[in-house]
PAPA-439833 format. One record per residue: y negated, x negated, z negated of N, C-alpha, C in turn. Coordinates in steps of 0.001 Angstrom, whole numbers, plus 524288, in hexadecimal, padded with zeros to 5 digits. Atoms other than C-alpha are relative to their C-alpha. Example, Ala and Ser with C-alpha at 12.3 -4.5 7.8 and 13.67 -1.06 7.14 Angstrom:
2
- n.y  n.x  n.z  ca.y  ca.x  ca.z  c.y  c.x  c.z
- 804A6  7FC86  80000  81194  7CFF4  7E188  7FB50  7FC7C  80000
- 804A6  80334  8003C  80424  7CA9A  7E41C  7FBBE  80302  7FD26
***
This chain:
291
- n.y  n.x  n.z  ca.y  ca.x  ca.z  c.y  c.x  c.z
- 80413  7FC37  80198  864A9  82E0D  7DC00  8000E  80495  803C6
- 7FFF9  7FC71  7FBBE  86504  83ABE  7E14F  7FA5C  80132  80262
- 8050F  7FF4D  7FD80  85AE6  8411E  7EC14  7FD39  8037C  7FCCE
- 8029C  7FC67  80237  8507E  846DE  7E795  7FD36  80488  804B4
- 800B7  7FC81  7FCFC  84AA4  852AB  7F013  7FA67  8010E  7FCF9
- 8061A  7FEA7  800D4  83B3B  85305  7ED6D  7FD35  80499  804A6
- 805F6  7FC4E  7FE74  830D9  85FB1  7F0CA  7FC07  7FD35  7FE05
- 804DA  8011C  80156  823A3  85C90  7F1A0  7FD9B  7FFF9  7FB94
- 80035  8006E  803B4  8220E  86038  7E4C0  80162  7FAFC  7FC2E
- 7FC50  8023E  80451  82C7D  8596D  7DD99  7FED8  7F92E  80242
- 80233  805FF  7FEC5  827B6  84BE2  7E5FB  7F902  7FF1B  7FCEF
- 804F5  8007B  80353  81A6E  84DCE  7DF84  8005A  7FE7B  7FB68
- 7FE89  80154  80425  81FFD  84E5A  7D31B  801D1  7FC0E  7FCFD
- 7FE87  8062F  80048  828C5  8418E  7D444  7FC5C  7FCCA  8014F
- 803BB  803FE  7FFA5  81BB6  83C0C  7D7C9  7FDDB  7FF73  7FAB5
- 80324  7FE5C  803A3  814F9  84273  7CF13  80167  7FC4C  7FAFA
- 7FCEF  801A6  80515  81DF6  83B3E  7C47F  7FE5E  7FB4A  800A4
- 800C7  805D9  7FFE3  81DAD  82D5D  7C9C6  7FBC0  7FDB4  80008
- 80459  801E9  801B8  80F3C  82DB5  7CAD2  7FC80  7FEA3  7FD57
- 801C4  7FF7F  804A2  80CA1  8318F  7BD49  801B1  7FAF9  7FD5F
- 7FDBE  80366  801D2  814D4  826F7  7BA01  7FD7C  7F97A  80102
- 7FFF0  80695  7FD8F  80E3A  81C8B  7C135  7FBA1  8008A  7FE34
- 8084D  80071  80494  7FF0E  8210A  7BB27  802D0  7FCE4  7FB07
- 8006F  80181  806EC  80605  81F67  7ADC7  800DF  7F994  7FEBC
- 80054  8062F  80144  80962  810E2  7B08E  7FCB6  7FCFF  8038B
- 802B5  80130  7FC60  8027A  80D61  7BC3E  7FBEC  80114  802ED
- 802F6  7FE76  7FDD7  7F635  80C99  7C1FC  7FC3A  7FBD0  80403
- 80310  80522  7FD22  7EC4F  80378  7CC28  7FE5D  7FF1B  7F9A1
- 80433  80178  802D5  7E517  7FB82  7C2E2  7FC55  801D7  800AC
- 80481  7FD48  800B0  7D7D5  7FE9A  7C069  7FBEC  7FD5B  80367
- 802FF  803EE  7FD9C  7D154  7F351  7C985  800E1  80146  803EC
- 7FF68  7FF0A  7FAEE  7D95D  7F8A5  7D4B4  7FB94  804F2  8015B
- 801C2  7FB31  7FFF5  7D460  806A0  7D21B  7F8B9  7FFF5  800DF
- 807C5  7FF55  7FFFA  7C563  80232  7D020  7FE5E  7FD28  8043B
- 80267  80129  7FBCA  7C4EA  7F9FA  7DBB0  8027C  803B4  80580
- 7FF11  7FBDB  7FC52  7CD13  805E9  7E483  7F980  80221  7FF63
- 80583  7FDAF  80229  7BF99  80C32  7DE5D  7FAF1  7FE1B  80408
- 80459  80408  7FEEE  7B5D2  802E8  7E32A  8011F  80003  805D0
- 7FCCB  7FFE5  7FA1F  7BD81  800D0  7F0A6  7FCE7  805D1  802A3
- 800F2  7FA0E  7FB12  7BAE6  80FBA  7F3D2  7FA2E  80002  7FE22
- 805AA  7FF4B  80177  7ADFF  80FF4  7EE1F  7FC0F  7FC92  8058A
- 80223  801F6  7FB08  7A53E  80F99  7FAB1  7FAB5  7FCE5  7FE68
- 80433  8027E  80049  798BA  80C95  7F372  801DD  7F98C  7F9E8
- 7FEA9  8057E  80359  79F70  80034  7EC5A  8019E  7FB15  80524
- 80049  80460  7FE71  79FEB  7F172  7EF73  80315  7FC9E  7FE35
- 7FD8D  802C3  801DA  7A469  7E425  7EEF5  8001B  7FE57  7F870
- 80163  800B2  8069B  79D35  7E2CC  7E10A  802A1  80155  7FD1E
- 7FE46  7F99C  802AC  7A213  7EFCC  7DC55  80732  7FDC2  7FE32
- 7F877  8012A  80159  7B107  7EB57  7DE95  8011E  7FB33  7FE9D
- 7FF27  80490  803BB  7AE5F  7DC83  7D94F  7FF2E  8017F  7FAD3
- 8014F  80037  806F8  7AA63  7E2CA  7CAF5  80515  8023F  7FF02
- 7FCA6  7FEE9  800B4  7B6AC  7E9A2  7CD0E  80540  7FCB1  7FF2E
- 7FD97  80552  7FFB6  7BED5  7DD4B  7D1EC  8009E  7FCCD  7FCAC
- 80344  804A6  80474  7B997  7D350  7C83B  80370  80047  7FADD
- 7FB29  7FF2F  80643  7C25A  7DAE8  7BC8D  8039B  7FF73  8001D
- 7F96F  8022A  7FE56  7CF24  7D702  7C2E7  7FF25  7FB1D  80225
- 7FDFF  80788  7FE69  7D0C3  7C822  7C2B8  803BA  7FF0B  8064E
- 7FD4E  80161  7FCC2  7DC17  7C9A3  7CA36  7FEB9  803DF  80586
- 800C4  7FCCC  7F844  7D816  7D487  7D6FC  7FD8D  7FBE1  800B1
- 8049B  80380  7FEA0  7CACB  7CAB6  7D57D  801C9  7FC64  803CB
- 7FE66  8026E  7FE0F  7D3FB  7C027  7D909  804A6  8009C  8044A
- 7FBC2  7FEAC  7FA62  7DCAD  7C738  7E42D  7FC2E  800CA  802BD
- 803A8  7FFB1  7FBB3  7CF49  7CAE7  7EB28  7FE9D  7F9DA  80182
- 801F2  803B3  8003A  7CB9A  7BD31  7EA96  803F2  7FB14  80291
- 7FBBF  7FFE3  7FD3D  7D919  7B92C  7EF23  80029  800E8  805FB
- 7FF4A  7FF20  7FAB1  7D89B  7C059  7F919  7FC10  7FF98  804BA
- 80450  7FE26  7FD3C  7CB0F  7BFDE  7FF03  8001C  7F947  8013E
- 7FE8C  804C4  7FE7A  7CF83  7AFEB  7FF7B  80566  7FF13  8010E
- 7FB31  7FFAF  7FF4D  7DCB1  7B3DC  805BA  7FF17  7FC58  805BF
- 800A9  80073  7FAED  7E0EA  7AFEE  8130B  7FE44  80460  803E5
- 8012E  7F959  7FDE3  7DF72  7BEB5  81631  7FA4B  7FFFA  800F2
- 80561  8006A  80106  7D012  7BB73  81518  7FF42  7FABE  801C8
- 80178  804B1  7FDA7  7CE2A  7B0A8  81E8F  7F8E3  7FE49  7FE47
- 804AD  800F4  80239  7C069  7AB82  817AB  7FDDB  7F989  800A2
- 80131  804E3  7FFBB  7BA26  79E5F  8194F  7FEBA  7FE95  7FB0C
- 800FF  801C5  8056B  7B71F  79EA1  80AAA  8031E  8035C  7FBFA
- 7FF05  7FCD1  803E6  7BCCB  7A336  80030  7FDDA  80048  7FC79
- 8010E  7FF81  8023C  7B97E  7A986  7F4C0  8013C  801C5  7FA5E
- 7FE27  7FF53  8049C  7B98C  7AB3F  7E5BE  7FB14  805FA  7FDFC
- 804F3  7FD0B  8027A  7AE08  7B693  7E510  804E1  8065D  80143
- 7FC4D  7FA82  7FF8F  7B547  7C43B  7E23B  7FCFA  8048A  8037A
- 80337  7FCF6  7FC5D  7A819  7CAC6  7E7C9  801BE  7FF74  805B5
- 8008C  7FFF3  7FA57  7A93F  7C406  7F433  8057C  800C5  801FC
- 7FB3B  7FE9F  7FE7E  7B7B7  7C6AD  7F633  7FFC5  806A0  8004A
- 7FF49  7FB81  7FF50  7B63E  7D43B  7F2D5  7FD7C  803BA  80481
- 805E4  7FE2C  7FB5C  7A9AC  7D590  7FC0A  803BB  7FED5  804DF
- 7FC42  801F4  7FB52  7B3D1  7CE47  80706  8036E  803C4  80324
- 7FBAE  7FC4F  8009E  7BEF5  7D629  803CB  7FF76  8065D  8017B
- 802D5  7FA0B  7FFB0  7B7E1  7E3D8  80327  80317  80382  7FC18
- 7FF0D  7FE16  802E3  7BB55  7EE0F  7FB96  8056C  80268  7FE9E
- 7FBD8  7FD73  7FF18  7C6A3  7F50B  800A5  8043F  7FC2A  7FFDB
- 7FB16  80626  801F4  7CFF1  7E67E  7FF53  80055  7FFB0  7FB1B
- 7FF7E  800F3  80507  7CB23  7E4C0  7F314  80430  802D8  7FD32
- 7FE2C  7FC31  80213  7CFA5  7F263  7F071  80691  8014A  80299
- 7FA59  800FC  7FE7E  7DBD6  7EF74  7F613  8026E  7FBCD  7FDC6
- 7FF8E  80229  80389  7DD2C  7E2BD  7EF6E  8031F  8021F  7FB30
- 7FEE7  7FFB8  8067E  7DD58  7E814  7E288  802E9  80561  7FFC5
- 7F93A  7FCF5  7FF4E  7E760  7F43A  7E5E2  8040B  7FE11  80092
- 7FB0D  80484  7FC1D  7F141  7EA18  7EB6D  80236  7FDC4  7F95B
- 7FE5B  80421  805F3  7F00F  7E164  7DEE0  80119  80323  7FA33
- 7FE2D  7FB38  803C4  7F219  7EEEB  7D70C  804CA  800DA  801CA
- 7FC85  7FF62  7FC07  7FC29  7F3E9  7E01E  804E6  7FCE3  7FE0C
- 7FCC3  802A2  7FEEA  804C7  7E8E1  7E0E0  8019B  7FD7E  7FA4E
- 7FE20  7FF3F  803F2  80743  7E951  7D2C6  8061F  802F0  7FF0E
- 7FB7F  7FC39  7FFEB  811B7  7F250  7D587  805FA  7FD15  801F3
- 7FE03  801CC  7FC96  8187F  7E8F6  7DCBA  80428  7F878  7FDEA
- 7FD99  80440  802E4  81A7E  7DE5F  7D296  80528  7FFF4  7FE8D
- 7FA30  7FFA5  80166  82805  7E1CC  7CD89  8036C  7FFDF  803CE
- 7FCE6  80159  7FBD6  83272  7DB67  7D583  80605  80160  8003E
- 7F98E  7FB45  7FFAF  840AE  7E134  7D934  7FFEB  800BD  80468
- 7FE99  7FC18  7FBDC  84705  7E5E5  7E494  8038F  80420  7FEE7
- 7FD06  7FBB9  7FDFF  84CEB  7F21F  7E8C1  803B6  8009E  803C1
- 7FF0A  80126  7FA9F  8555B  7EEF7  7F3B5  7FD3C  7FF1F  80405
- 80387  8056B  7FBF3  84CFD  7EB24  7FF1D  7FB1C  80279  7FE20
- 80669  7FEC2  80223  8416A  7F136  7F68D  7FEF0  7FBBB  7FBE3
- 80253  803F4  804A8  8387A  7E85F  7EF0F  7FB06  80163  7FFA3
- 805AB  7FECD  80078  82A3E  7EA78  7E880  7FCBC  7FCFE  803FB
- 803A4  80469  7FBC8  8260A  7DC59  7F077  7FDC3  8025E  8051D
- 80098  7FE89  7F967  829EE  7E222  7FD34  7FE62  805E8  80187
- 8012C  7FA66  8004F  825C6  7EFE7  7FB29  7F865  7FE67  7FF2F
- 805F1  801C8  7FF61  81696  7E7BD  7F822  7FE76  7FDD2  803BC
- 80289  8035B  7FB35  81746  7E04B  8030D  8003E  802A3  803B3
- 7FF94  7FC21  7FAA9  819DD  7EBEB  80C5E  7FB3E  80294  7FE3B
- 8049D  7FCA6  80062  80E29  7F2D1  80537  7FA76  7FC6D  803FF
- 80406  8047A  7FE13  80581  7E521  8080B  80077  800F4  80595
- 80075  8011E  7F9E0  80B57  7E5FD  81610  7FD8C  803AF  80190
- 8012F  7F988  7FC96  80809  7F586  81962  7FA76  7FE82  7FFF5
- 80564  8013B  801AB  7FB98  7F1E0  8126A  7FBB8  7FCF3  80496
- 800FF  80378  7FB6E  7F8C4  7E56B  81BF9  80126  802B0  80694
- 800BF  7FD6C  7FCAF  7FCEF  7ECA2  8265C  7FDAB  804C2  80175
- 8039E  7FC1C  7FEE0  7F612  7FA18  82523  7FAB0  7FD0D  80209
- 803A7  80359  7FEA6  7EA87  7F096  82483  7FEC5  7FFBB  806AE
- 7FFCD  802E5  7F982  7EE3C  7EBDE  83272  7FF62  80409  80284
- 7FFCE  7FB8A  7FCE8  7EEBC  7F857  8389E  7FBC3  802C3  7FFCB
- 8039F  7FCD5  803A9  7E375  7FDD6  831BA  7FABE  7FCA3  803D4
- 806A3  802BD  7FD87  7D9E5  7F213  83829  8018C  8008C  806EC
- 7FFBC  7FDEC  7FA1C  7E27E  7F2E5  8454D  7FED1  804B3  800B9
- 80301  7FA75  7FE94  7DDE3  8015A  8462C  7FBD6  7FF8B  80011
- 8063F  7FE6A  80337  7CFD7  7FD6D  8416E  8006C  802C2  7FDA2
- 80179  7FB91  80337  7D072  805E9  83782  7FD1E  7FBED  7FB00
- 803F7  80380  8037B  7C689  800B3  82DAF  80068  7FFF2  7F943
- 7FF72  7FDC0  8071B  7CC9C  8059A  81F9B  806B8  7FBC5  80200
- 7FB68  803A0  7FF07  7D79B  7F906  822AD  80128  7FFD0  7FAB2
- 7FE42  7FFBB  805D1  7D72C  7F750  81427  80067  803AC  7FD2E
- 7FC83  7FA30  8032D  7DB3A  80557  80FBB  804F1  800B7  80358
- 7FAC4  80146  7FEE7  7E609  8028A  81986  80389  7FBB8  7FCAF
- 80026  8032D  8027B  7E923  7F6DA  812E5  802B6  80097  7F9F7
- 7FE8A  7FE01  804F8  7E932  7FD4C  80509  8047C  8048A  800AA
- 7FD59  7FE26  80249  7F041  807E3  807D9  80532  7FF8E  803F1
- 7FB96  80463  7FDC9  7FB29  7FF5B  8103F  803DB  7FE1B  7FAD1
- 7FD3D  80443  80456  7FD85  7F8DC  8046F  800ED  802AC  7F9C2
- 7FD36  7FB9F  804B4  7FF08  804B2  7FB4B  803BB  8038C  80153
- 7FD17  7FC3B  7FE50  8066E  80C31  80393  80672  80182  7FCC7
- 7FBDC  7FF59  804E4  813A4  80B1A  7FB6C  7FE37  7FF00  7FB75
- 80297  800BC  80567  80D8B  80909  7EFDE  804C2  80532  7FCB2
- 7FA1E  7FED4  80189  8192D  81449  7ED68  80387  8002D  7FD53
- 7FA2E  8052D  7FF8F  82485  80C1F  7EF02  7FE6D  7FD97  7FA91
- 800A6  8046C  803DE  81EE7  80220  7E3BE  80036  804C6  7FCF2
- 800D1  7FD2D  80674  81B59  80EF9  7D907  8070D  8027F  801C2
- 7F971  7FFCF  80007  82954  812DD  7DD45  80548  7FF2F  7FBC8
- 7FBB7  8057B  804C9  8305F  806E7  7D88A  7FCF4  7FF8E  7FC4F
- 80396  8022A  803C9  82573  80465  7CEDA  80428  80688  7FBBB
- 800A0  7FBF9  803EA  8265C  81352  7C821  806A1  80348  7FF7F
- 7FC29  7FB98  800E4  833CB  81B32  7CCBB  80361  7FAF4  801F8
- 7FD29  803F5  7FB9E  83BDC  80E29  7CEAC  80610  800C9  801F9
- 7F7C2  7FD10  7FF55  84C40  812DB  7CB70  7FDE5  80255  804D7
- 7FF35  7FCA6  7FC73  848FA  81CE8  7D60B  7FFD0  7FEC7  805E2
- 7FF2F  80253  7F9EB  8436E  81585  7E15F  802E7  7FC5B  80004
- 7FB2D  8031D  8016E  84DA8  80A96  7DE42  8030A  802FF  803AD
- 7FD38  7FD32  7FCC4  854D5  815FC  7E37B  7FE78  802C6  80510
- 80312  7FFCF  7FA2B  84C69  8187A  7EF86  801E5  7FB5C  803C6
- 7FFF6  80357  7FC3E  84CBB  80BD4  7F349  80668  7FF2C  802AA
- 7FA0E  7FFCD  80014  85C1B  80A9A  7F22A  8018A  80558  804A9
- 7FD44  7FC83  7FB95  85CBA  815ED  7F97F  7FD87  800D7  805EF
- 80193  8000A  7FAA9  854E8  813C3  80587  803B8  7FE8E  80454
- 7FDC3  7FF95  7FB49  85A39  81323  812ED  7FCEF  800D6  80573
- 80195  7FE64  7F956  8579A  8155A  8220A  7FFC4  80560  800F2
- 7FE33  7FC8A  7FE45  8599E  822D7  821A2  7FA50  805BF  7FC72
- 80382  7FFD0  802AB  84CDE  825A4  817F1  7FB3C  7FE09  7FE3A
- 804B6  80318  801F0  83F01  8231B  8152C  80035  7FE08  7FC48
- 80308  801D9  80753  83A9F  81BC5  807F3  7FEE2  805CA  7FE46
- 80230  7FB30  8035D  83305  82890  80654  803C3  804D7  7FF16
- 7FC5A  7FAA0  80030  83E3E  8316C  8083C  804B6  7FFAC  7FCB9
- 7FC6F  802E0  803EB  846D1  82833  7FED9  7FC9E  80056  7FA47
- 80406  7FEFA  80496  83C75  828A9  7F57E  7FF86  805FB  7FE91
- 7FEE2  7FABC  80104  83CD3  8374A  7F710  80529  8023D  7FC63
- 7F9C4  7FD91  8023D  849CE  83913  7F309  801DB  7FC5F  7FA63
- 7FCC1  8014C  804DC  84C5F  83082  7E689  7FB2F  80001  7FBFA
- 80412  80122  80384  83C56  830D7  7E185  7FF18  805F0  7FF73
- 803D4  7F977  8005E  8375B  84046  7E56D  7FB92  7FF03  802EE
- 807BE  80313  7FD67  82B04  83747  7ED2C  800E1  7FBF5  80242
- 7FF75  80476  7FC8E  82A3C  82D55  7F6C0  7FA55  7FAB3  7FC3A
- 804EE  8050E  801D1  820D8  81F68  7F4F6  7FA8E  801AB  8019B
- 80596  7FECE  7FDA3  815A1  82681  7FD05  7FD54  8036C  7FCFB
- 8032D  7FD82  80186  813E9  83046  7F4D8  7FE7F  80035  7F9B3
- 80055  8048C  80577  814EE  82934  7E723  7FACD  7FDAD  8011F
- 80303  804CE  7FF8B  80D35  81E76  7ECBE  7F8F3  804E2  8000D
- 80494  7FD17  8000D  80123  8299C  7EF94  7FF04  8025D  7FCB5
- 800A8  7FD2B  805DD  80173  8314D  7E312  7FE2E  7FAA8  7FDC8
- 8020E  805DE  80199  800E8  82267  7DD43  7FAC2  7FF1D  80061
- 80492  80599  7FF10  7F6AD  81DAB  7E4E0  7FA9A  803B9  7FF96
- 804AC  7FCC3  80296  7ED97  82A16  7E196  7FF25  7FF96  7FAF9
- 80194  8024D  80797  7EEA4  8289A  7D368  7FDD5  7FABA  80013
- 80284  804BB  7FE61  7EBE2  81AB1  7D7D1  7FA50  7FCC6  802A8
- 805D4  8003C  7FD0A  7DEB4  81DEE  7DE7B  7FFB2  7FB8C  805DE
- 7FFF4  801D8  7FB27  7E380  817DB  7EC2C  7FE0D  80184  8036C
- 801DF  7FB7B  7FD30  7DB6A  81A3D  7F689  8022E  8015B  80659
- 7FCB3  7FA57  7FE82  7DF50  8269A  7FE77  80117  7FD0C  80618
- 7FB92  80207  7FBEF  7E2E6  81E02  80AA0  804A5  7FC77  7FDDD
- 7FBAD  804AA  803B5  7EC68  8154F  80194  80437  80529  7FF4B
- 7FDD6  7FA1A  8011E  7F04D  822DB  7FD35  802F1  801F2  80546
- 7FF11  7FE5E  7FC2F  7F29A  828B9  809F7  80402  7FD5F  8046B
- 7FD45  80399  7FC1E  7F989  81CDB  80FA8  8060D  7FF4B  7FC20
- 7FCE5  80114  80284  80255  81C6E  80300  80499  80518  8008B
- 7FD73  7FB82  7FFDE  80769  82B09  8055E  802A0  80136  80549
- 7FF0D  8004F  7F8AA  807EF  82911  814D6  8022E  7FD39  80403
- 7FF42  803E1  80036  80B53  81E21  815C3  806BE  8006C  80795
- 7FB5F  7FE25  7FD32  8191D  823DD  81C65  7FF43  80339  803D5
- 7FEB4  7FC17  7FD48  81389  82F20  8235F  7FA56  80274  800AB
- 80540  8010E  7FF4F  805AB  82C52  8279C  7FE80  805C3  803A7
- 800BC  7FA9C  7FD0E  806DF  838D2  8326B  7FE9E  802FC  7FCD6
- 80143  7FB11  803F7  80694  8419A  825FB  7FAAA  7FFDF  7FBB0
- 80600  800D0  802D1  7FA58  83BC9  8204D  7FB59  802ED  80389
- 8042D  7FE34  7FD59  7EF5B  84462  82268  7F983  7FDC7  7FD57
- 80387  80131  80325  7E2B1  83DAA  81CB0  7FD2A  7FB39  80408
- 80381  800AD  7FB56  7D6EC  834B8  82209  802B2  7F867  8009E
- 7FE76  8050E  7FF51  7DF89  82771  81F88  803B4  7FE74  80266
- 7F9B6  8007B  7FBC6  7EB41  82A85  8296A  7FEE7  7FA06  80322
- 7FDA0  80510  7FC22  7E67B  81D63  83181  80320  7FC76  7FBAB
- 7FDD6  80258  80409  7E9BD  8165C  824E0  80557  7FFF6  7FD96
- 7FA54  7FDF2  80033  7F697  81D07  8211F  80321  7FCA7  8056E
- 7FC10  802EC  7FCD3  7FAFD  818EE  82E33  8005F  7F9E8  7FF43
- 80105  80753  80059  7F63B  80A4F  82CB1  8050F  7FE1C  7FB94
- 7FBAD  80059  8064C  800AE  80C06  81FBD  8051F  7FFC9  803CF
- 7FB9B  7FF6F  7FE08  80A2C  81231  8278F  802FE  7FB0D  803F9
- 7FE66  800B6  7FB66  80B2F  80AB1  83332  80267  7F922  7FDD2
- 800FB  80731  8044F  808E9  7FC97  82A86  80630  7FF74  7FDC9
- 7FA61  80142  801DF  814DD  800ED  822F8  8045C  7FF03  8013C
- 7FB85  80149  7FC08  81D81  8035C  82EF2  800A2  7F9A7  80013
- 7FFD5  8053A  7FE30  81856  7F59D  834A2  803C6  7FB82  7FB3B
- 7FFEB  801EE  80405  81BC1  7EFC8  82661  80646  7FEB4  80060
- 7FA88  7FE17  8031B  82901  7F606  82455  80310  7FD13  80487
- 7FBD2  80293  7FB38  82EF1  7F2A6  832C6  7FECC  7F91C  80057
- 80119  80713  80068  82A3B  7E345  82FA9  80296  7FEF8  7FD77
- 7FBAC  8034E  80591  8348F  7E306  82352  7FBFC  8000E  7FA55
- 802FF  7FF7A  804BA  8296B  7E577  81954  7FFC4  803CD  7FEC6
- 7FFF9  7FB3C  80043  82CE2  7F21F  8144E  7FF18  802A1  7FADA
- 801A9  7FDB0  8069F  82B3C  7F9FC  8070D  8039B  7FF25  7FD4F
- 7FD52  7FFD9  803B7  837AE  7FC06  8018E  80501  7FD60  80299
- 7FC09  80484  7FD5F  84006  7F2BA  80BA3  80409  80285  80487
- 7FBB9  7FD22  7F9D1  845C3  7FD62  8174B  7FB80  8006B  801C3
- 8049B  7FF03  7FB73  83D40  80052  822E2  8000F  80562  800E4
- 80064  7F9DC  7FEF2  83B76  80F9F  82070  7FB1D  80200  7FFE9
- 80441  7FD07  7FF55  83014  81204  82832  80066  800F5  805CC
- 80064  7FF09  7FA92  82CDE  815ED  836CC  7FA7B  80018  80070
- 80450  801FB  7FEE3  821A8  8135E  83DF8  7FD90  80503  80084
- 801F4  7FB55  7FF73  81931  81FC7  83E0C  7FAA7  7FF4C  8061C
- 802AA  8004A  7FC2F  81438  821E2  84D45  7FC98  8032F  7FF24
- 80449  7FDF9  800E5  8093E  82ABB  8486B  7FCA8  7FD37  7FD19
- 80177  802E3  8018F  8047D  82002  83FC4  7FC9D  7FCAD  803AD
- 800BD  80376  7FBD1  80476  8165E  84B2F  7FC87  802C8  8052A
- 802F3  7FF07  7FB23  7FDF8  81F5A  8542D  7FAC9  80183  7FED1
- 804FD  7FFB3  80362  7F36F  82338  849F5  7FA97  7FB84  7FEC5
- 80098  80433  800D4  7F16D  815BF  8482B  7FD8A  7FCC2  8065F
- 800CE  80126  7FB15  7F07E  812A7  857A0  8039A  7FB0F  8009C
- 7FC70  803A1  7FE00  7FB44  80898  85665  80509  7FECD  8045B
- 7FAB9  7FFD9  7FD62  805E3  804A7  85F59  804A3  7FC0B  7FEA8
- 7FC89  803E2  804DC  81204  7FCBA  85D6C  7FE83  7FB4F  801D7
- 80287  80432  80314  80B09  7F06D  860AB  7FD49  7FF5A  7FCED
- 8045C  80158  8043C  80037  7F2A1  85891  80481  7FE25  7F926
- 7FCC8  800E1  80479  80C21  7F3AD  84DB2  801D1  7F8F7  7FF55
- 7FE54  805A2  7FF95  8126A  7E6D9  85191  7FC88  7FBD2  7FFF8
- 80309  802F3  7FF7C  805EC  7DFBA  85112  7FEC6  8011F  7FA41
- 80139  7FEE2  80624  802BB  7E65A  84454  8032B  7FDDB  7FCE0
- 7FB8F  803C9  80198  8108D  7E0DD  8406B  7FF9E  7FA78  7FD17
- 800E7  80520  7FE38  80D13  7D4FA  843F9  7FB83  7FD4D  7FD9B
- 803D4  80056  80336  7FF74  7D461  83D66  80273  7FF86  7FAD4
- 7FEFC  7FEF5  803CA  804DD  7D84C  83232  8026E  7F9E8  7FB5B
- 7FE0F  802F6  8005D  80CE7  7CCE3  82FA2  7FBF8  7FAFE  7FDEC
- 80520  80242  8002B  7FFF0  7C428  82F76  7FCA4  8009C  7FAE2
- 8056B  7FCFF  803F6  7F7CF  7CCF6  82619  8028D  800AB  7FBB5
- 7FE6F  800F6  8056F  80256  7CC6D  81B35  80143  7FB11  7FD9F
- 80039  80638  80179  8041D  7BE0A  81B96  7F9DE  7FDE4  80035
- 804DA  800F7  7FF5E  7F44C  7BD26  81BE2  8004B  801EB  7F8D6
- 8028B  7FF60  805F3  7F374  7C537  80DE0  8049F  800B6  7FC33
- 7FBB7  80025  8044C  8016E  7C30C  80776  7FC63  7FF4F  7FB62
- 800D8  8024E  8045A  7FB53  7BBD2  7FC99  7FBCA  80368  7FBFA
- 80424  7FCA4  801CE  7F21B  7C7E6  7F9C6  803A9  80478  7FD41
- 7FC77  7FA9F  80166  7FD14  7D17B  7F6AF  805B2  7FF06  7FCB6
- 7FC23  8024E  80284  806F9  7C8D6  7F075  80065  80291  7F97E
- 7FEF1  7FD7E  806C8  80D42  7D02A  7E2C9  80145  7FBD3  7FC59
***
């Protein structure tokens, strides 16, 4: 396939195309969208998002799942959807039921050479689990909008292979050491995964730190907006992720961004301990994220 040579323009346009394409077949469900709703809604409750809950059998029974996981050390368990959701709080829930939307994408199985949908979900789950970690080691108190948008961050990559697949076929085939993903993606799509994945996840009503972490993901210095600690928690998560062997599309084409890490107040033990955590906290909620 030959290179293609994209202006700002003409990369808008090749978005412009693939996004139209993905409204006309694809969209969140309508359960994700009304409890994103409810989630941001400051003067709403546990009530508010059980009348919402209650119409999906099956989220009903992943909150309920999970709020009697091991992840939820509890001396009792329970079968009440109120009191899980009341447990849980709002912003899980509302992560919950993106995940179990989400990871729809992820069902159709195949590889690409060392790319696969599995291992391209389980690096989202990891960034995800690890932004998390970084997010409560900072104290920062919005751990679960790290969390969410950890675990959308390629979200991309999947409408990629899902929508333009012949082409990245030929992305992936043509990666190397000598090139980003995004700069391989440049040259055989007209658009990289970051900036797909953010056009996406606005038509998608994601919120604007999910957004911000999905576009930045690579190049958190150039984010100017009020969720930069968050972006980094993405960034830095993904490094940790990628140099462990859990990577997106199966090469290790990332670098550690020292403006991230210094934003962040980390050093390289704090990394190697974060590492090290990490390892723990995905064998704690495998069974929550399983496709």
């Amino acid at each position: 396939m030959s290179t293609i040579k994209t202006a700002p323009a003409e990369e808008e346009s090749a978005i412009d195309a693939v996004a139209r394409r993905i409204d006309e077949i694809s969209t969140l469900p309508q359960i994700a969208l009304q409890v994103m709703d409810v989630a941001n809604d400051p003067d709403a409750g546990p009530i508010d998002l059980k009348e919402v809950v209650e119409t999906d059998p099956a989220l009903s029974a992943r909150i309920i799942r999970c709020v009697n996981s091991s992840a939820f050390p509890r001396q009792t368990k329970t079968s009440s959807l109120q009191e899980a959701i009341a447990y849980l709080g709002l912003r899980r829930i509302r992560n919950l039921a993106v995940t179990a939307s989400v990871h729809k994408l992820f069902r159709r199985v195949g590889r690409i050479g060392p790319y696969c949908r599995s291992e391209l979900w389980r690096h989202m789950v990891a960034v995800g689990t690890g932004a998390r970690l970084i997010a409560m080691r900072s104290k920062m108190s919005n751990f679960e909008e790290a969390f969410l948008a950890g675990l959308l961050h390629d979200i991309g990559i999947a409408l990629e292979d899902e929508y333009v697949h012949e082409p990245f076929v030929a992305v992936i085939h043509s990666l190397d050491d000598t090139q980003t993903l995004a700069e391989t993606e440049r040259s055989h799509l007209g658009f990289d995964h970051t900036t797909l994945g953010s056009r996406v996840a606005a038509n998608w009503r994601f919120p604007e730190a999910a957004k911000a972490a999905i576009r930045y993901h690579h190049a958190s210095a150039s984010y100017r907006g009020e969720h930069i600690d968050i972006v980094r928690c993405v960034e830095v998560a993904n490094v940790i992720c990628t140099l462990k062997g859990i990577s997106s599309v199966g090469h290790k084409l990332v670098q550690i961004s020292q403006s991230a890490l210094a934003g962040l107040s980390l050093t390289g033990q704090d990394i190697k301990v974060l590492a090290d955590d990490l390892d723990g906290e995905l064998a704690t909620s495998a069974s929550l994220f399983q496709i």
